[in-house]
N, C-alpha and C positions, 0 to 999 in steps of 0.2 A: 504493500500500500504506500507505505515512504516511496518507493522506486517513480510509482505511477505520478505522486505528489508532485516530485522533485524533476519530473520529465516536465509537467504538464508548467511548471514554473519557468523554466527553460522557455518552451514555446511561448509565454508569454509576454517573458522577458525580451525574444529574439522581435517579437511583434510589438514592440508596447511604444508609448511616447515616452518613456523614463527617459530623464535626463536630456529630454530635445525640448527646446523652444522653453530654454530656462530664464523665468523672471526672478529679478533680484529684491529681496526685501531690504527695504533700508530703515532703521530706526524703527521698528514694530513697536505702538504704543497699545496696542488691545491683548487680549489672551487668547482670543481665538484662531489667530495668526495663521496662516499653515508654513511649516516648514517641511518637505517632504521633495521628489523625484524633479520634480519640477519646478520648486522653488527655494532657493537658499538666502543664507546670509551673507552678508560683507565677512571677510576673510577678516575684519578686525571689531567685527562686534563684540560685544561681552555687554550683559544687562547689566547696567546702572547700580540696582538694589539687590545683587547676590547676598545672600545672607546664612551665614552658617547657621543647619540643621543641628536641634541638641541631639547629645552623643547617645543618650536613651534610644533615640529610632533612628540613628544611622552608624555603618559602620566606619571608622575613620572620620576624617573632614570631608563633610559634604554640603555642597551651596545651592541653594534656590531662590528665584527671587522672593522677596521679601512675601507676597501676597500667598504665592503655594506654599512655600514655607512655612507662614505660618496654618494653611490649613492642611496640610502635610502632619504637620506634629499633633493637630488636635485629631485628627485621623486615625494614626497612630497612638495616642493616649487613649483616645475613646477604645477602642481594639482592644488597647493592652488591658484595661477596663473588664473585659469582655471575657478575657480568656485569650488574647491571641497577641501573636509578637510580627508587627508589620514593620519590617527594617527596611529602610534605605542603602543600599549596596551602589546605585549609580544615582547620577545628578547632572551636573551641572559638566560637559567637559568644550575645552577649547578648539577652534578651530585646526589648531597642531597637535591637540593630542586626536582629535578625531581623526586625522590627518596618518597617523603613523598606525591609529587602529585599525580602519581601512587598509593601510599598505602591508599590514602583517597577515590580514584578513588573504588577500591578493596574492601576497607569495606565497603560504602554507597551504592552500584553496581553493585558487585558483580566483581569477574575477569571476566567474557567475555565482558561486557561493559566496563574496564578498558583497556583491550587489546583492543576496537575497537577503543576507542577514546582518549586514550593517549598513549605514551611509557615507558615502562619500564625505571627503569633508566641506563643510558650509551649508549642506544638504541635513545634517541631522539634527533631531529636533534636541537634542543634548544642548547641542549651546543656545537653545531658548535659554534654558534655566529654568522650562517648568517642565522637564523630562524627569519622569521618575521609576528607575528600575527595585524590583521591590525583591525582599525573599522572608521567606520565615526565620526563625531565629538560629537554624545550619546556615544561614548565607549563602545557601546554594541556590540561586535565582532557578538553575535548570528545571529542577524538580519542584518549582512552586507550583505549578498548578496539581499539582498530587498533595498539597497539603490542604489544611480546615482554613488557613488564613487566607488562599486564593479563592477560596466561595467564600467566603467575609467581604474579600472586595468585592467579588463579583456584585453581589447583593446592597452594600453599601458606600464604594469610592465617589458614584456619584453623587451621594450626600454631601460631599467634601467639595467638589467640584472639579475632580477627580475621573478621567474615561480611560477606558482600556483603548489604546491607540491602534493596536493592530492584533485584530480578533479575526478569528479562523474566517477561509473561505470568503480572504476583501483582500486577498494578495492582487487582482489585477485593480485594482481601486487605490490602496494605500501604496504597495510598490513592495511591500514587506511579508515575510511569515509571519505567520503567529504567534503571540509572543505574550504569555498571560504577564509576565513578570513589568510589561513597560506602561505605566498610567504618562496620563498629559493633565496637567490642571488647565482648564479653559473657566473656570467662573461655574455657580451653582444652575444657573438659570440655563446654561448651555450644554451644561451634562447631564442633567435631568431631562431636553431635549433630546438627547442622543441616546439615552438611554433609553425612554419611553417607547423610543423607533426602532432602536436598535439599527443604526445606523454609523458611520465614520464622520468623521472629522469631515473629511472629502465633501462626503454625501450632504451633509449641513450647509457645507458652505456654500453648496449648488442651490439648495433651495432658497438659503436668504438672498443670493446677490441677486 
């Protein structure tokens, strides 16, 4: 079944618009931004209001701007509340560390499993700073969606303002695999949209423009 997956990702990668007729975001002042295949950032963005995550719900130093941040931690407090441990393992990264992610991605894997499973650099929504890779309390992001805290989010990130960015079977839509582990903060009122629909970021921002 992987085999048939990882073919059918191929064909649509060999077909797609990824990475053609790229427009540039400059200075994004909203949350609902898209950063994705076909739109990046300035090679020397960096948010404003990066703000360190407390070390309670992440592992290491980890930055988001100031507004996920803080609904990030109350996320993760309310959780830990609950019974569950929602860590922060990924954040906030820069255009050169995305840069050399990708290019290890590339050489070890060749480019079509680098473009399925990471972004290019200036293309990932990491250096928004409202990307958030999650895992339970092994830090093993792989295996989050086999734990209790991944149906915790499922059920309530979008409370927080909080969406699953790249959920199964929207690989020709988002550009990406599936990836239970990577939330986007967009604002309560917009992921509660998204959720209701069950629909992407993508798909959203077709209907309101």
């Amino acid at each position: 079944m992987e085999k048939v997956i990882y073919i059918l990702i191929l064909i649509i990668l060999e077909n797609s618009n990824f990475y053609k007729d790229v427009k540039t975001i400059y200075n994004p002042t909203t949350y609902d931004f898209i950063v994705n295949k076909n739109n990046k950032l300035e090679k020397t963005y960096e948010p404003y209001d990066l703000t360190l995550i407390d070390k309670s719900y992440a592992c290491d130093n980890k930055y988001l701007r100031m507004e996920a941040k803080n609904a990030f931690e109350k996320l993760a407090s309310d959780a830990k509340n609950e019974g569950y441990n929602i860590i922060a393992v990924s954040t906030y990264r820069s255009y050169e560390y995305q840069e050399k992610l990708y290019n290890n991605y590339a050489i070890n894997k060749g480019f079509y499993y680098a473009d399925m499973s990471s972004a290019r650099a200036g293309f990932s929504e990491h250096q928004t700073g409202l990307a958030v890779d999650v895992a339970d309390e092994s830090l093993d992001y792989d295996n989050f969606e086999n734990t209790k805290e991944f149906k915790w989010m499922m059920n309530n990130a979008y409370k927080y303002g909080f969406i699953l960015r790249y959920p199964k079977a929207k690989f020709h839509i988002t550009g990406f695999k599936y990836e239970p582990w990577h939330y986007r903060y967009v604002g309560k009122d917009i992921s509660k949209y998204i959720y209701d629909n069950n629909i992407t970021l993508e798909e959203y921002k077709n209907k309101v423009n």
